[in-house]
C-alpha positions as CSV (number, residue, x, y, z in Angstrom):
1,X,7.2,11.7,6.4
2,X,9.9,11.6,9.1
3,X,9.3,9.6,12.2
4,X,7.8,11.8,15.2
5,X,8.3,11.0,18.5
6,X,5.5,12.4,20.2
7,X,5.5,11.1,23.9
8,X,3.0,11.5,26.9
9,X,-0.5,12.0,25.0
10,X,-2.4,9.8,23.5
11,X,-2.4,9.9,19.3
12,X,-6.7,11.6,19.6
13,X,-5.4,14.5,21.8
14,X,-2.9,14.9,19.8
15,X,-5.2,15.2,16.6
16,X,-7.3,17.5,18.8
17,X,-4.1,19.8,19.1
18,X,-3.1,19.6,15.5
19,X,-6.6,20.5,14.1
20,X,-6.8,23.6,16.0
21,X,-3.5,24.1,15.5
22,X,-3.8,23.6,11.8
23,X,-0.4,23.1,11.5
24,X,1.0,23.9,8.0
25,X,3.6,21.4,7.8
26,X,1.3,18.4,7.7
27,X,-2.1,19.6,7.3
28,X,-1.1,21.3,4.0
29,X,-3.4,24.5,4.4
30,X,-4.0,27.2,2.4
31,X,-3.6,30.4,4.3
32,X,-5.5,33.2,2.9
33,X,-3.3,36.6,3.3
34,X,-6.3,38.3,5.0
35,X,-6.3,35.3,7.9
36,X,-10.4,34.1,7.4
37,X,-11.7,32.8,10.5
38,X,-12.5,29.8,9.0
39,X,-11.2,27.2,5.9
40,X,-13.5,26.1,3.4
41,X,-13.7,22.3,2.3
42,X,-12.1,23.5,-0.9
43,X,-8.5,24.7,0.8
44,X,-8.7,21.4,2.8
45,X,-9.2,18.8,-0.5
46,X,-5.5,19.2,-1.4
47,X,-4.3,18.6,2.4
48,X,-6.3,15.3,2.7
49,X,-5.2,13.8,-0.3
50,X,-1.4,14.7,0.4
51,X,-1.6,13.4,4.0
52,X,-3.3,10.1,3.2
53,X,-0.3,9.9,0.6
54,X,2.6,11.2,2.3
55,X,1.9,10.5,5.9
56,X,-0.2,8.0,6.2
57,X,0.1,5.5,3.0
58,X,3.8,6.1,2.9
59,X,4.4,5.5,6.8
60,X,2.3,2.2,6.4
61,X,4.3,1.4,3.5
62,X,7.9,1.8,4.9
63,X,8.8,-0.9,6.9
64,X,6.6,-3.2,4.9
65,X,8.6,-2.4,1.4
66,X,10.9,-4.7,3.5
67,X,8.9,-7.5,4.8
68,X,7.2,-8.2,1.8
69,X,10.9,-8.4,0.4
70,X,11.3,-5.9,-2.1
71,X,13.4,-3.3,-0.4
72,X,17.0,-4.8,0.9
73,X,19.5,-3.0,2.9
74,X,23.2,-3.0,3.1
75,X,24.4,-3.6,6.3
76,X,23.7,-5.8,9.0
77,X,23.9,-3.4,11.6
78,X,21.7,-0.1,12.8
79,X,17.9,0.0,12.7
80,X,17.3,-0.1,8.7
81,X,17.9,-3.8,9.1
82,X,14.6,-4.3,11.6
83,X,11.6,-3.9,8.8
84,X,12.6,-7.1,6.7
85,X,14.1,-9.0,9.7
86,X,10.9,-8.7,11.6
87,X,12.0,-6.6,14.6
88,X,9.0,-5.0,14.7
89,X,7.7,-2.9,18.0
90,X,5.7,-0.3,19.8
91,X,7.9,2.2,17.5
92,X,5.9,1.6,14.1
93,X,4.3,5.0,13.8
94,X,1.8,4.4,10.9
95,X,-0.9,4.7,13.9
96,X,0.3,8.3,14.9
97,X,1.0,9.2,11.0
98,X,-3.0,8.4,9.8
99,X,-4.5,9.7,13.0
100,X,-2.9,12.7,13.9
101,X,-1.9,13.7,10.2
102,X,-4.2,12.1,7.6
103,X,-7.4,11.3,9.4
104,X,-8.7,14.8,10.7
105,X,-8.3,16.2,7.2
106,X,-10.5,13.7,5.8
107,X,-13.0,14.3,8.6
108,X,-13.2,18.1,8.1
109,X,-13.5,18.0,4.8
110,X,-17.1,15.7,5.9
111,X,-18.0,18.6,8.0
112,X,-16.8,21.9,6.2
113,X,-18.9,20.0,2.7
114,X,-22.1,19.4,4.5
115,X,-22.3,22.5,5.9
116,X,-21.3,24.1,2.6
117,X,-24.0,22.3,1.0
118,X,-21.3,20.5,-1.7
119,X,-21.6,17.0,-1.6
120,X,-18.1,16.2,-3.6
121,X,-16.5,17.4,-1.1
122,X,-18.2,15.1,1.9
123,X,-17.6,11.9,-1.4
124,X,-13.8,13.0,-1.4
125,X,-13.1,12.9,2.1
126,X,-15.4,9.3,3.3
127,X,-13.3,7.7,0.3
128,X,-10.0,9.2,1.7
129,X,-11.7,8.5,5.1
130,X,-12.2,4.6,4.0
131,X,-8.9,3.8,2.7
132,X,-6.9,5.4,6.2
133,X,-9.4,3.1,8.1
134,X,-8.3,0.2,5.5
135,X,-5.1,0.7,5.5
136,X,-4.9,0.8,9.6
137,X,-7.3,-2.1,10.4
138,X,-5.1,-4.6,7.6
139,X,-1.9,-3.9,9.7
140,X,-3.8,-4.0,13.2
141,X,-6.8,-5.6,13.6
142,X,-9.4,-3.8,15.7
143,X,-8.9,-0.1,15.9
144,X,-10.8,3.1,16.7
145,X,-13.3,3.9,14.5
146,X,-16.3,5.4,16.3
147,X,-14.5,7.2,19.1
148,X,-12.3,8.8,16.8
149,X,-12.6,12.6,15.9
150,X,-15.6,13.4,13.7
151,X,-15.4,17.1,13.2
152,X,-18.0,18.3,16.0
153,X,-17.8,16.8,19.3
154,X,-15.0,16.8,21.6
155,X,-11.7,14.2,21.3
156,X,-12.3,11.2,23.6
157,X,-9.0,10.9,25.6
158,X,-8.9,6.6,25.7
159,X,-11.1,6.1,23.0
160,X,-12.7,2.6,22.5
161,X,-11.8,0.2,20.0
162,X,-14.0,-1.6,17.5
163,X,-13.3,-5.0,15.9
164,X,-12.1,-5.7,12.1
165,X,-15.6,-7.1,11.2
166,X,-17.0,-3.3,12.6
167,X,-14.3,-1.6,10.9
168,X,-14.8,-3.2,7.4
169,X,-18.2,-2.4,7.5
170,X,-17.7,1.0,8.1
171,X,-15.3,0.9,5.3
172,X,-18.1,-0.6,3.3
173,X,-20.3,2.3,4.3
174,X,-18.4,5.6,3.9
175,X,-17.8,4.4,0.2
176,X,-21.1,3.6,-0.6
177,X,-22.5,7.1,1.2
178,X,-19.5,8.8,-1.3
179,X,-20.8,7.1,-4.8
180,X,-23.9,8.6,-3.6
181,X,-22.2,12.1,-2.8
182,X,-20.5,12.5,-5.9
183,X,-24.1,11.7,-8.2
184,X,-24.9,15.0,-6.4
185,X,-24.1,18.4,-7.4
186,X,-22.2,20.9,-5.5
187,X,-23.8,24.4,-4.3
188,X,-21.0,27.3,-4.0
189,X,-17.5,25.5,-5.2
190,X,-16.4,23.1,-7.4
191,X,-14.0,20.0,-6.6
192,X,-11.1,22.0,-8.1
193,X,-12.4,25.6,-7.5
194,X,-8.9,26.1,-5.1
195,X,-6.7,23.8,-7.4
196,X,-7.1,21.2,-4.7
197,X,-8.3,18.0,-6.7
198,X,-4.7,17.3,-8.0
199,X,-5.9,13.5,-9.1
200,X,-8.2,14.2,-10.7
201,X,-8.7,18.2,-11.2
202,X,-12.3,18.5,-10.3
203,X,-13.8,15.3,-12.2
204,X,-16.4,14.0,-9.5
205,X,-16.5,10.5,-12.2
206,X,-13.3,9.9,-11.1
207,X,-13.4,10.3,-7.8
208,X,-16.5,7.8,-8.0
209,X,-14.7,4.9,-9.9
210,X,-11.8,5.2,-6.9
211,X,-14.5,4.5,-4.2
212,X,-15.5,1.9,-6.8
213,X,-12.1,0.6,-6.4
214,X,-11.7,0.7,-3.1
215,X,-14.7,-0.9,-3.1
216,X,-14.0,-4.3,-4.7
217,X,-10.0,-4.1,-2.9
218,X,-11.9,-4.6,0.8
219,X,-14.7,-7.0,-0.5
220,X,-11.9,-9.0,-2.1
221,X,-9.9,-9.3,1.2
222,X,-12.3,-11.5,2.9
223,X,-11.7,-14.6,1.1
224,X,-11.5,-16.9,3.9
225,X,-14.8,-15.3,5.5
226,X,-17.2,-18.0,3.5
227,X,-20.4,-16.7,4.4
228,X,-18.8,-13.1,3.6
229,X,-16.8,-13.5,0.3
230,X,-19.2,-12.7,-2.1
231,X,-17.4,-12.7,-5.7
232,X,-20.5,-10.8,-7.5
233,X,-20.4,-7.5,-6.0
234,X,-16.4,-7.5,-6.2
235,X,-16.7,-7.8,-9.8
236,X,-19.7,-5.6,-9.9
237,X,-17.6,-2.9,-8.0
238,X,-14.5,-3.6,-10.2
239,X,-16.9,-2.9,-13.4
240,X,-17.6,0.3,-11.8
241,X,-14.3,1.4,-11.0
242,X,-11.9,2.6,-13.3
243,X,-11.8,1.4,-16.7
244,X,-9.6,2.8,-18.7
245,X,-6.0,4.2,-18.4
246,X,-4.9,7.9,-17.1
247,X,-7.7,6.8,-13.9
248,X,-5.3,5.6,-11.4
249,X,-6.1,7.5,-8.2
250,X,-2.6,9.7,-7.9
251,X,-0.8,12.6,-8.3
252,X,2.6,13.8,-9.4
253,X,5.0,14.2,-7.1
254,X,7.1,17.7,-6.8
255,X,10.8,17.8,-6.4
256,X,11.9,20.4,-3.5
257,X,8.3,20.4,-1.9
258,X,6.6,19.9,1.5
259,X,7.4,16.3,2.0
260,X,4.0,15.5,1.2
261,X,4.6,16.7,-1.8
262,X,7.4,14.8,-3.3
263,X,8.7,11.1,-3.6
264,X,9.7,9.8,-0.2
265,X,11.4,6.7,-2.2
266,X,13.6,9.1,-3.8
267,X,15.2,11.1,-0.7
268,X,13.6,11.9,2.7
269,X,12.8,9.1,3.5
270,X,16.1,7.9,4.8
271,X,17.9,7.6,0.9
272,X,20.0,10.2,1.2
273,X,22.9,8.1,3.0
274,X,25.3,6.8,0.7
275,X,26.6,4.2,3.5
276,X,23.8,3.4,4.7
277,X,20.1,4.0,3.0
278,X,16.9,2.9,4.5
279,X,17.1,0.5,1.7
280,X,19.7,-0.1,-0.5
281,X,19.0,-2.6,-4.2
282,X,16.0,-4.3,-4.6
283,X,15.7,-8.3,-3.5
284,X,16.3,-11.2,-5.5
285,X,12.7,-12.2,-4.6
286,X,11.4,-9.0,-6.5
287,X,13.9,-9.9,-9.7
288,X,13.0,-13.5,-9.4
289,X,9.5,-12.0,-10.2
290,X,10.5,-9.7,-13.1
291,X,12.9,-13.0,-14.6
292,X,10.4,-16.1,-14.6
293,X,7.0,-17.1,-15.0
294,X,4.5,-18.5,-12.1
295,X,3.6,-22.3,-12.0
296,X,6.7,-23.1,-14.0
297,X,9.6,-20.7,-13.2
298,X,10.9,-20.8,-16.8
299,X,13.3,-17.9,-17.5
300,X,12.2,-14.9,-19.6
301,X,12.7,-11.2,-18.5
302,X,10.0,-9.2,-18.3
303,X,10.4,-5.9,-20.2
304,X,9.4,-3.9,-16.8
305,X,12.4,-4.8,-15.4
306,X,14.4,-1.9,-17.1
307,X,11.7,0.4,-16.1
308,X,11.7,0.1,-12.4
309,X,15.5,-1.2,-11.7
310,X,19.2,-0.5,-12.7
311,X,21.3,-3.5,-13.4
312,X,24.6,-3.7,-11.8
313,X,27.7,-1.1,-13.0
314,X,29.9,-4.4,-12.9
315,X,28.4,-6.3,-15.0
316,X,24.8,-4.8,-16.2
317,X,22.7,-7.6,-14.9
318,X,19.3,-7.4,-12.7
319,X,20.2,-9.4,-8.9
320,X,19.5,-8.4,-5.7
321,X,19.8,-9.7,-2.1
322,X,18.3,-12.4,0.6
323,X,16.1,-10.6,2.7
324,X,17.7,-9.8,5.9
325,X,20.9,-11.0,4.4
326,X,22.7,-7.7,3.8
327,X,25.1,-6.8,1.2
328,X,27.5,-9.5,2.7
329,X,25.8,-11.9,1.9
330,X,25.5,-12.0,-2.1
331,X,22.9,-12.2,-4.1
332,X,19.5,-13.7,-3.1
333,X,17.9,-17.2,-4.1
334,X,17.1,-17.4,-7.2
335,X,13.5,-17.9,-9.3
336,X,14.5,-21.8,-8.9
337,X,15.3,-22.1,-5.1
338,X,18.9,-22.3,-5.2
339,X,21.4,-20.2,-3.8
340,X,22.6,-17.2,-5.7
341,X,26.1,-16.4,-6.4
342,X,27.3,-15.5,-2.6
343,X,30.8,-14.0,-3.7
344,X,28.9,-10.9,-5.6
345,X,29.3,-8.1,-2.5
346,X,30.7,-5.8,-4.1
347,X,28.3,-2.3,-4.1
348,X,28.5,-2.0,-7.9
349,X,27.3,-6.1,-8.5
350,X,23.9,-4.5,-7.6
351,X,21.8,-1.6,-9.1
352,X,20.3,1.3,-6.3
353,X,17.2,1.4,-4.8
354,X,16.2,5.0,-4.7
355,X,16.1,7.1,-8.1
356,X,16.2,3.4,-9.8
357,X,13.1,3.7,-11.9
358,X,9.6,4.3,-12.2
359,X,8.4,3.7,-8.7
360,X,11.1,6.0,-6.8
361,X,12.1,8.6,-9.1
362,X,11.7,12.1,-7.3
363,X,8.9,12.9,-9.4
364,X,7.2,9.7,-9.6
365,X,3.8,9.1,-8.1
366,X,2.5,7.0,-5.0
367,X,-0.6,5.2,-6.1
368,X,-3.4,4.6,-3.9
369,X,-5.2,2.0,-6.2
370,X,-4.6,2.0,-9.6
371,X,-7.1,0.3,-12.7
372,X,-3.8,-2.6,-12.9
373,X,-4.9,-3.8,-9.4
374,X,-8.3,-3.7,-10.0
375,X,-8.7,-5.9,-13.0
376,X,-6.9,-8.1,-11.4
377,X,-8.7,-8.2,-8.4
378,X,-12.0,-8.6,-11.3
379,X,-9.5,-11.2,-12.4
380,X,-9.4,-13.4,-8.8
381,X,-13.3,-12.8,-8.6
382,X,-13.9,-14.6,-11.5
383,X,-11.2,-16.9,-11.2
384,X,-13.1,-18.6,-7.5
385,X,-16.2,-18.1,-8.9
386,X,-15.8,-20.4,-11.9
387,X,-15.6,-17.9,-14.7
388,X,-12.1,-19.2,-15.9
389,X,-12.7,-17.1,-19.3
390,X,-13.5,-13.8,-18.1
391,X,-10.4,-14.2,-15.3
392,X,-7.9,-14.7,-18.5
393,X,-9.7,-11.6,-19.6
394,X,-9.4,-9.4,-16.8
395,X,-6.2,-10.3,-16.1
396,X,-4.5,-9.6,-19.6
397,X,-6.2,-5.7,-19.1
398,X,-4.9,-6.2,-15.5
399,X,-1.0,-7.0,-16.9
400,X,-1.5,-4.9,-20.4
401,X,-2.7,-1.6,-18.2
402,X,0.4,-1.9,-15.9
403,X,3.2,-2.3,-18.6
404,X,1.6,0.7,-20.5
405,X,1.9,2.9,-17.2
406,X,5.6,2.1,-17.1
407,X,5.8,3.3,-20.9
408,X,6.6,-0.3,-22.1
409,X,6.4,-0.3,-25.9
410,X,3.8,-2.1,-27.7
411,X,6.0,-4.6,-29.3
412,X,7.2,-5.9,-25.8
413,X,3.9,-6.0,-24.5
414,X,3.1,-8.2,-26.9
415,X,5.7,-10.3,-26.7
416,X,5.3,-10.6,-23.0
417,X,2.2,-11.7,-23.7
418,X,2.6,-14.0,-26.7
419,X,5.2,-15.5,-24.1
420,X,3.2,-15.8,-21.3
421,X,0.6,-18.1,-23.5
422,X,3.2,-20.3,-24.8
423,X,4.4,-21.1,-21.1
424,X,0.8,-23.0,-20.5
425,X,-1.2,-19.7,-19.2
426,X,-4.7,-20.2,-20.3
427,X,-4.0,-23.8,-19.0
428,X,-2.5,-23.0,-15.8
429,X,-5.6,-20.8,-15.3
430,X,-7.6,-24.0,-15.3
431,X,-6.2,-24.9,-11.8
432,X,-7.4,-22.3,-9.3
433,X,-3.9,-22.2,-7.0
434,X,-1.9,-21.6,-10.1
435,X,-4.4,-19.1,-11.8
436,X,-4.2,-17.4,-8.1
437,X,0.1,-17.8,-8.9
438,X,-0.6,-15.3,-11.8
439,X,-2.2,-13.3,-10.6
440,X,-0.4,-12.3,-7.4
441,X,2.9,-12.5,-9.1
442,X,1.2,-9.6,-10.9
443,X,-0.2,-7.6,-8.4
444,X,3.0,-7.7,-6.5
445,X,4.7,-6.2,-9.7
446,X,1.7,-3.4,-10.4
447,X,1.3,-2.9,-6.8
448,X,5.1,-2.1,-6.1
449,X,5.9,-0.8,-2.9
450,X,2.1,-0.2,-1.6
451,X,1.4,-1.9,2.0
452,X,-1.4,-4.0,-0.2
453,X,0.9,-6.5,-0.9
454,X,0.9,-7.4,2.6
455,X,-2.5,-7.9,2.3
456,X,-2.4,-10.4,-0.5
457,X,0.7,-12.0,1.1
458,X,-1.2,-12.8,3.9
459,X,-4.3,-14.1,2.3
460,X,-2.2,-16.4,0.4
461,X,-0.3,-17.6,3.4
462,X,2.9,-17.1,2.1
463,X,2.6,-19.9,-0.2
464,X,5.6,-20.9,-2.2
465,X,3.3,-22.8,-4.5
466,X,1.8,-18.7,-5.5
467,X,4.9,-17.1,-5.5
468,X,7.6,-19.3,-6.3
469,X,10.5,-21.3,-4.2
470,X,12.6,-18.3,-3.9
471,X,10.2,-17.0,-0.9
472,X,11.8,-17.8,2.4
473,X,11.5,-15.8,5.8
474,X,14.5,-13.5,6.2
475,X,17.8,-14.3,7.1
476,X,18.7,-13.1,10.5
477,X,15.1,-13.5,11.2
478,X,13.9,-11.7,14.9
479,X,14.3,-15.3,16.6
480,X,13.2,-14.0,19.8
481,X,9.4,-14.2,17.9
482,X,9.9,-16.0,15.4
483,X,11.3,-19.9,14.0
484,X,13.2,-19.4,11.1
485,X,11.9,-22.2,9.5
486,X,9.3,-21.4,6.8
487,X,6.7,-23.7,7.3
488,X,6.4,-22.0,11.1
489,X,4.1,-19.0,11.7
490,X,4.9,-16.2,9.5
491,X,4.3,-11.9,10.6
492,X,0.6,-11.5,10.9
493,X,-0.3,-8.2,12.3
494,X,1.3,-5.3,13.6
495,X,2.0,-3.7,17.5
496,X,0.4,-0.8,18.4
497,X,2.3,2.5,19.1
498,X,3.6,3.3,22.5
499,X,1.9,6.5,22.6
500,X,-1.9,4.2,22.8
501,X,-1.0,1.7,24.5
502,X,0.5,4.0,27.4
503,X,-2.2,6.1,27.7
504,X,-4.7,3.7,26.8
505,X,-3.5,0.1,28.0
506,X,-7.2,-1.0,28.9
507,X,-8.3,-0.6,25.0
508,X,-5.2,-1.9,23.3
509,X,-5.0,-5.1,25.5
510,X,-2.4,-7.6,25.0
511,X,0.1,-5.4,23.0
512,X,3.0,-8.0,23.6
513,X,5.1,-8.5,20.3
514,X,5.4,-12.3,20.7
515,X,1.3,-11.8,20.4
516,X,0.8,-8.8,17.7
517,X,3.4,-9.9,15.4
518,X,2.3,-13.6,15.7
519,X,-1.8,-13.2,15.8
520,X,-3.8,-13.1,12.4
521,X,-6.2,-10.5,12.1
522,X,-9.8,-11.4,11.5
523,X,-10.1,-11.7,7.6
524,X,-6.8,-13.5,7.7
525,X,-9.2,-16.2,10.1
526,X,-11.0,-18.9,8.6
């Protein structure tokens, strides 16, 4: 979705004007021709799914595509540059995006289902409800969770904030109430009665095994929280979730449509510039991880590769750029740590970003969670809880699922895999920080471009040891907050958005950059 600049309120009144409003742009309403007086759960599905997606998932995703180095741009000029040199600020709109366009759909879609008497509905929008909340407390920290709009009372104008630990729990609870919901049976419409459910076209199942899934993704996250991290029910909720292929929580994206609707890797979302595209190749980092094994770094190119990136019209080689570094300076570090070959700056030594593959295609979808990721969260689970067997296991279905989603042939799977063995896998799995090395070498592959990578970059404190020497802070790196030296503080959290912290400075507190950008959020605390 386009950036909004929506001054002088703050983001709650603004919700409070857009539900009334019910603006058709973003909250992706049916109209009936004969104007009813009021929309039923069923018109409103469709809107809460595409707003989590298009709004709020992809805004959250933007700017982090380039600080978790897999987006580059070209020049070293303008503001497409700030997202993977760290010039973050008060201008991030992922806040305004999930609460003013996102949120209240999932919250109606509460109210208009348990008034309606159909519980599917009420199970669809708490897990669409959950993963907004997830999404905005990993980037933030404390946010508003009980003074935000719930579909009945009034909008409180400086709404209170509640801490991560309070927000995970809710989390925790709105998935567990929707497993419940979706056991239920509906009264007077069915999921897909309006052609709304486009995931999952009206199977409730479905729908359970992604709360399941989300499930086991926010458990997982609290790895550092000892008394917390409880690897049992992250496997049991993994078990639950999706367990086959064709499950992933998604939807196909339509060329031409409401911007919702369609790719925003492909074109609205700043690619349409020939000179100067939000970003322009893919890192080195990201081809390092497509080019080399974990734990040893030993050459072999993975046959994903060709599904997600062009090679360069030059020369038809995979490279990409240093973070931050621009097309001036040449290609990235490579999978060993040293320097790429600086003299390549040339447009065509490097494939595009947009319309490169399976991830930005105009068509292609924007996953929520898909059954990849959460095998091989199963797979972490059993890996630091001793179960060293059933971690190979899970992770194999983890890897196999993903290279079947990008259509890689059956041979090459195999061959990946054959290959991965020879190159000391089962052993490596042996050793808990290079087991971990696997598998978050993988989920940043399966997880491409989702704002969970941050997640899992963060938990693993940027560790070179997980994924590889080539990862190094940026070049050009916002030194005004940050030491360019990597074994310095790495980005942490996100500032709020002006909009809050003008009309609600007593809530936000400290909103500083130096402290937002710098501070760890509370699973990120031992």
């Amino acid at each position: 979705m386009k950036t909004l600049y929506i001054k002088a309120i703050s983001v709650l009144s603004i919700a409070a004007l857009t539900v009334n409003t019910s603006c058709k742009k973003y909250m992706d309403i049916n109209t009936d021709p004969n104007n009813p007086t009021e929309v039923t759960a069923a018109n409103r599905l469709v809107g809460a799914i595409t707003t989590t997606n298009g709004a709020s998932m992809w805004r959250g995703s933007r700017e982090i595509a380039g600080l978790v180095q897999y987006g580059t741009t070209k020049l070293n000029t303008g503001t497409n540059r700030n997202a993977e040199q760290w010039r973050y600020s008060a201008s991030y709109f992922f806040w305004q995006n999930a609460y003013v366009f996102a949120m209240p759909n999932c919250v109606d879609l509460i109210t208009l289902g348990t008034k309606e008497g159909n519980p599917h509905f009420v199970g669809a929008g708490k897990t669409l409800l959950a993963l907004n909340l997830g999404m905005l407390t990993d980037q933030y920290g404390s946010i508003i969770v009980d003074d935000f709009y719930d579909g009945v009372s009034g909008i409180k104008l400086v709404p209170t904030f509640n801490d991560q630990k309070t927000a995970y729990d809710r989390i925790q609870t709105l998935l567990d109430e929707a497993i419940v919901a979706f056991g239920q049976t509906n009264t007077t419409a069915e999921l897909n009665s309006k052609n709304g459910d486009i995931m999952y076209q009206g199977d409730a199942s479905k729908w359970k095994r992604f709360a399941y899934g989300l499930k086991a993704r926010y458990l997982n996250h609290l790895t550092k929280k000892t008394a917390l991290y409880n690897p049992a029910k992250i496997i049991e909720a993994a078990e639950n979730s999706f367990n086959a292929d064709d499950m992933d929580a998604q939807f196909a994206s339509i060329a031409g449509a409401l911007q919702t609707d369609e790719n925003p890797w492909s074109s609205w979302g700043g690619f349409t510039s020939t000179t100067d595209p939000r970003y322009f190749t893919w890192s080195q980092f990201f081809v390092n991880m497509l080019t080399s094994f974990p734990v040893t770094n030993n050459l072999y190119q993975d046959p994903r590769i060709a599904k997600i990136m062009l090679p360069a019209a030059s020369d038809g080689k995979y490279r990409g750029l240093r973070s931050g570094g621009s097309l001036a300076g040449g290609q990235g570090i490579l999978a060993n740590g040293q320097n790429g070959d600086a003299t390549k700056t040339a447009v065509t030594d490097y494939g595009s970003f947009s319309k490169s593959g399976f991830y930005t295609n105009t068509t292609s979808p924007f996953p929520f969670i898909t059954y990849s990721e959460v095998k091989l969260i199963e797979a972490e689970a059993k890996l630091r809880s001793g179960d060293v067997g059933g971690a190979l296991i899970a992770y194999e279905s983890g890897v196999k699922a993903n290279m079947r989603k990008l259509k890689v042939t059956t041979a090459d799977i195999n061959a990946y895999w054959t290959a991965q063995l020879a190159d000391g896998l089962p052993a490596h799995f042996v050793n808990l920080t290079q087991g971990l090395s696997h598998i978050m070498r993988q989920k940043y592959i399966t997880q491409c471009l989702n704002n969970e990578t941050w997640v899992d970059m963060r938990r693993m404190d940027y560790s070179k040891d997980i994924y590889g020497p080539s990862l190094k802070k940026p070049l050009n790196i916002n030194t005004t907050i940050f030491s360019a030296n990597d074994n310095d503080p790495w980005i942490q959290a996100m500032v709020y958005e002006t909009n809050e912290a003008t009309r609600n400075p007593k809530n936000v507190g400290d909103n500083t950059e130096k402290t937002r950008l710098l501070t760890p959020v509370w699973w990120n605390q031992p």
